[in-house]
C-alpha positions in Angstrom: 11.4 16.9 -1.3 8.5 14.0 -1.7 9.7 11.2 -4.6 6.8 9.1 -3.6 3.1 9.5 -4.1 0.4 7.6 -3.0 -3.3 8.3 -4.3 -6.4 6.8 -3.2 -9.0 6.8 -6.0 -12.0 5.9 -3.7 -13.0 4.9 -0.5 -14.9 1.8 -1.3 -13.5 -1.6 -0.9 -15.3 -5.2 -1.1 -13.6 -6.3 1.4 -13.7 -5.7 5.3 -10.5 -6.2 7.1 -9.8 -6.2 10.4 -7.4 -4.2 10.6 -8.3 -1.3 8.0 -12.1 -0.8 9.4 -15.4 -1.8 11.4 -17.5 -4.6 10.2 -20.4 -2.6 9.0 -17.6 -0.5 6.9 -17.1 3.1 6.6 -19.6 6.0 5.8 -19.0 5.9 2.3 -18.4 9.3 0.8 -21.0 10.6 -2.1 -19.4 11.1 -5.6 -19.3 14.7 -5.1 -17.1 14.3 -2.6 -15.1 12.1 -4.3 -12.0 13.6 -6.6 -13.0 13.4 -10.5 -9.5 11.3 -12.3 -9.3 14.9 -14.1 -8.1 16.4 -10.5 -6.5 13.6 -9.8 -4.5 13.8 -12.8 -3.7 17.3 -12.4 -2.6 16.6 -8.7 0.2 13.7 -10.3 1.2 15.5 -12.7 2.2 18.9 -10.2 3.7 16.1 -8.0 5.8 14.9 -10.3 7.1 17.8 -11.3 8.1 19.1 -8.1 10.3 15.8 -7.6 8.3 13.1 -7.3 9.4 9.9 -8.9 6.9 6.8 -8.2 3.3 6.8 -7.9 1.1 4.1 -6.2 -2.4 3.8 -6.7 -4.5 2.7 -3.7 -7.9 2.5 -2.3 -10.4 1.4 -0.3 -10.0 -0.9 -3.3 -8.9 0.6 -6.8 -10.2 -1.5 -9.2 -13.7 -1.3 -7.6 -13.8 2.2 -9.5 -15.1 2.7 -13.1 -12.7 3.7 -15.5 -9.6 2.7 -13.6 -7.9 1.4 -16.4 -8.1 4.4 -18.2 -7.1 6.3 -15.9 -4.0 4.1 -15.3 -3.4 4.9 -18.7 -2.9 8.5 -18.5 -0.7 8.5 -15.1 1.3 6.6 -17.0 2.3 8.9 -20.0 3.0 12.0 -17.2 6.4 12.7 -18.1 9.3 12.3 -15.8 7.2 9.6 -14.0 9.4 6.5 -13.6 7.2 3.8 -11.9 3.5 3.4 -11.8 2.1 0.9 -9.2 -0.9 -0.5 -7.8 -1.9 -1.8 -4.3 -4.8 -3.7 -5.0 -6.7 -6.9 -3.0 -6.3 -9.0 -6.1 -9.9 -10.1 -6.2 -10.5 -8.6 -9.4 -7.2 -8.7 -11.1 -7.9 -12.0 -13.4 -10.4 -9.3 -14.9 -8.3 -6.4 -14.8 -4.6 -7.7 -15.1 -3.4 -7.9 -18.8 -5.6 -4.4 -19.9 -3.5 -2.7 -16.7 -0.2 -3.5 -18.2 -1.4 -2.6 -21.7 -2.5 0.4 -20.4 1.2 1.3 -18.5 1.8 -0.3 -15.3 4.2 -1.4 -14.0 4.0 -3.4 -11.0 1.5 -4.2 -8.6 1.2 -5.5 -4.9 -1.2 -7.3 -3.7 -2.5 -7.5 0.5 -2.7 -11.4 1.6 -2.7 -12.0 5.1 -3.7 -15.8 5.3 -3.2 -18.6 2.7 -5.3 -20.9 5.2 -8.9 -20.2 3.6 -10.6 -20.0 6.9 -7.9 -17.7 8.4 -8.7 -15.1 5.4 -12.4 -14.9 5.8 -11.5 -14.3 9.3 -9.4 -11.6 8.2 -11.4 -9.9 5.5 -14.5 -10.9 6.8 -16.4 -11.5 3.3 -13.2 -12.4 0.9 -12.4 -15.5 -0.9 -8.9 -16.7 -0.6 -9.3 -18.7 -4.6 -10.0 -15.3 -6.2 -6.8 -13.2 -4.3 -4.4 -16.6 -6.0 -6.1 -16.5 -9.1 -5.5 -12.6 -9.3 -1.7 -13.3 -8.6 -1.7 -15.8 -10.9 -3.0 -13.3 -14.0 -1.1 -10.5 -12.8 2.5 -13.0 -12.9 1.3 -14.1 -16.8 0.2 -10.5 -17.0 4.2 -9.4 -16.6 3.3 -7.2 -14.1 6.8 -7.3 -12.5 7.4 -7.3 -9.6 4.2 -8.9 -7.9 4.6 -8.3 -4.7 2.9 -9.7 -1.4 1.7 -7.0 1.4 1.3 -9.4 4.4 0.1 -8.2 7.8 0.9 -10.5 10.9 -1.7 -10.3 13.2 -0.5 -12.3 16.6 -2.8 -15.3 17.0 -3.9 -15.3 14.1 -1.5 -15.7 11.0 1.3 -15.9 12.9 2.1 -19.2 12.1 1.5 -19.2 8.5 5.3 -17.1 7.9 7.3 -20.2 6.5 3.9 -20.7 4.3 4.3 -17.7 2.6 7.8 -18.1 1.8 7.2 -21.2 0.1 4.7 -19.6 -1.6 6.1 -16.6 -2.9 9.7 -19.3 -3.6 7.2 -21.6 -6.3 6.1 -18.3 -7.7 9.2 -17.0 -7.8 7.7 -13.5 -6.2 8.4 -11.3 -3.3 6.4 -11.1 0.3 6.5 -8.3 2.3 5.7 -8.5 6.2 3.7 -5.5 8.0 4.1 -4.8 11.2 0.6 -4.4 13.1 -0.3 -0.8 13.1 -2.9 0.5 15.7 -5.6 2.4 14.0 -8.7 2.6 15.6 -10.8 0.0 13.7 -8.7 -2.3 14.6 -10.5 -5.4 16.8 -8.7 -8.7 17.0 -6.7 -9.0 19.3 -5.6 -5.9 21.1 -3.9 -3.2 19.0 -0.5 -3.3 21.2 0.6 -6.5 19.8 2.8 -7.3 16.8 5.0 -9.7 15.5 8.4 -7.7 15.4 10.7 -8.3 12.1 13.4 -10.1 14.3 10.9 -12.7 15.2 9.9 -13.4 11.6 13.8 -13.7 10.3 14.1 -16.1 12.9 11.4 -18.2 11.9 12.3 -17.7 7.8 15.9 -18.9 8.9 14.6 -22.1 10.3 13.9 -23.1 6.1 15.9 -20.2 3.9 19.0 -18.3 4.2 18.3 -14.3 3.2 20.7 -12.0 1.4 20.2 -8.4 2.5 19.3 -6.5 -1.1 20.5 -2.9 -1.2 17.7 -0.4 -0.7 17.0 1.0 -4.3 13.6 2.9 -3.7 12.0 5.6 -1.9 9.7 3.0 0.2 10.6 1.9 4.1 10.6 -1.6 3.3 14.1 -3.7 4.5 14.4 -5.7 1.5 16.6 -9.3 0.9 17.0 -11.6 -1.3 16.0 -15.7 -0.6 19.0 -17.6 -1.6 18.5 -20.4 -4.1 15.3 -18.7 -5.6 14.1 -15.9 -7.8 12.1 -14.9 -4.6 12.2 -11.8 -2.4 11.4 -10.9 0.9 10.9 -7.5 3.0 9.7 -5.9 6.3 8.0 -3.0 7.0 8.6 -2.1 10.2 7.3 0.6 11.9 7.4 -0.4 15.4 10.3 -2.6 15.8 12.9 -0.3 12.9 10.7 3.2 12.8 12.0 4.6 9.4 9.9 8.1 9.2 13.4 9.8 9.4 14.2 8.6 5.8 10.5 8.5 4.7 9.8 11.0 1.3 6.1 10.1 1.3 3.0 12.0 0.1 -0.1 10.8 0.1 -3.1 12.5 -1.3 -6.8 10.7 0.0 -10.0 10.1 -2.2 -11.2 13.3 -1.3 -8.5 15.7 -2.0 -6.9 15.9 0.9 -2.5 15.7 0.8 -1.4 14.4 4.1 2.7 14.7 4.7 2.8 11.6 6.4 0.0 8.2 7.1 0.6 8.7 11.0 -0.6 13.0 10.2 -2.9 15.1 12.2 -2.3 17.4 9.1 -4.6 17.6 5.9 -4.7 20.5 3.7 -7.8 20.3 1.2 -6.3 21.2 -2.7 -9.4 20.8 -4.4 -10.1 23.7 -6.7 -6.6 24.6 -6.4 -4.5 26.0 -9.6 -1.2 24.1 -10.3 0.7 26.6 -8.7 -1.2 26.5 -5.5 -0.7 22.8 -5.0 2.8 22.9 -5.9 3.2 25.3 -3.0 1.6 23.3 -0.9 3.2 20.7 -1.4 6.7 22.5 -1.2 5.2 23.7 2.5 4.4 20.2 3.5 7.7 19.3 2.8 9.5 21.7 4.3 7.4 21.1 7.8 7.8 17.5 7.5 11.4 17.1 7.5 11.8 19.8 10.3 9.4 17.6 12.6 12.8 14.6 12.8 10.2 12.4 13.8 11.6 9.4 15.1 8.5 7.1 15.0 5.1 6.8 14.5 2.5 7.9 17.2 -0.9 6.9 15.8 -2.5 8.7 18.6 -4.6 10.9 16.7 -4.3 10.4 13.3 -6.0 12.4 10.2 -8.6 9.6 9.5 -9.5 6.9 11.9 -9.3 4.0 9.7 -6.8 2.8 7.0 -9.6 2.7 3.9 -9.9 6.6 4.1 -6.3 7.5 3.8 -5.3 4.6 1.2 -3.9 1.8 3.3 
């Protein structure tokens, strides 16, 4: 059965990444198209009590929504729910971070893929690397534990900033977690085959650091250790180099009400307007037809949604 659920709350972001969609953005969706936090909520709550266990809440960018904070604050009193999370940009988390925790949660990671300024407008295209640190910053004195680091490595062009972030998230006393390069369609610099494989990135971390492997204690694919002789953390997600969709529980349910099985999914079924009963079902079904796929890795051939900012990153 799913123990991990993933929600995107809208499609909008303020950023434009590389390697999550085109320059001129995505056709943004009308309201009307968008799930109302009521459906939402009734969604989670069916979730949870057919076996999930964590909830992450995603984007586009989640915090660009009205009334996310509320809406944090009802996820979090869903009983049988044991860890609320957010995937946010940080740009608007010095605003945001102390009425989240008040509000219920937990823990929050945060996507920075260049600490060189010039290297992250590059990246996001129209983001400003001061904002994403000061967000970090108020989410650590917000006790927002553990602040976490979602890092993608593009070849070329972060590559070189690895030992960088480790001292980083060392002074912080934080975790970083490197992404493997996935190939959606929007991607454009530089071609989508290559990536920086996890053994290439240990190598360079062991030039500095010595890791400890930490024993996996979640539901999520990250490879997690421990940098010795700090309060720091490091992981690797690693779907290219150390496919993990045979131990993968995920669900994810997109901005307009759509549950995929699995990010890499030609499959969507549409639960809007769906009693409790129905979408427990369905989610039963997806279950069921995910785990008798045994898919060994991920294909990203023809995916569900062509870019990353419609399914929730």
């Amino acid at each position: 059965m799913f123990k991990y659920l993933r929600v995107s709350v809208t499609d909008r972001c303020n950023y434009r990444c590389v390697y999550c969609m085109p320059a001129e953005g995505v056709c943004k969706q009308s309201h009307a198209q968008i799930m109302r936090y009521e459906e939402i909520l009734t969604v989670i709550k069916t979730a949870v009590e057919s076996g999930v266990e964590q909830v992450r809440i995603s984007g586009g960018e989640p915090l660009v929504r009205g009334g996310i904070v509320d809406f944090i604050g009802e996820v979090a009193k869903i009983p049988g729910l044991n860890d609320l999370t957010l995937t946010t940009n940080g740009a608007l988390l010095t605003r945001y971070a102390a009425e989240l925790k008040r509000a219920g949660l937990n823990r929050v990671n945060i996507s920075l893929d260049s600490l060189n300024p010039e290297t992250f407008r590059k990246i996001t295209r129209v983001g400003n690397l001061e904002d994403v640190i000061a967000g970090i910053d108020a989410a650590i004195a917000a006790g927002l534990k553990p602040v976490k680091l979602n890092t993608v490595l593009i070849p070329g062009i972060n590559a070189d900033e690895i030992l960088r972030f480790i001292d980083f998230v060392v002074a912080r006393a934080i975790s970083v977690r490197f992404i493997e390069r996935m190939p959606f369609k929007a991607v454009e610099l530089p071609p989508d085959d290559q990536f920086i494989s996890e053994e290439l990135v240990v190598a360079s971390i062991s030039q500095k650091y010595q890791l400890e492997k930490v024993a996996d204690g979640s539901f999520g694919p990250s490879s997690d250790y421990h940098i010795v002789g700090s309060q720091a953390g490091v992981g690797f997600i690693s779907s290219r180099s150390h496919p993990f969709c045979q131990r993968c529980t995920r669900l994810r349910l997109t901005s307009n009400g759509y549950l995929l099985p699995c990010l890499d999914s030609e499959v969507g079924v549409n639960i809007r307007g769906m009693t409790p009963d129905k979408i427990r079902e369905t989610i039963v079904r997806l279950a069921e037809e995910k785990f008798a796929w045994h898919k060994q890795n991920a294909c990203y051939a023809s995916t569900f949604e062509s870019s990353l900012s419609k399914i929730g990153g």
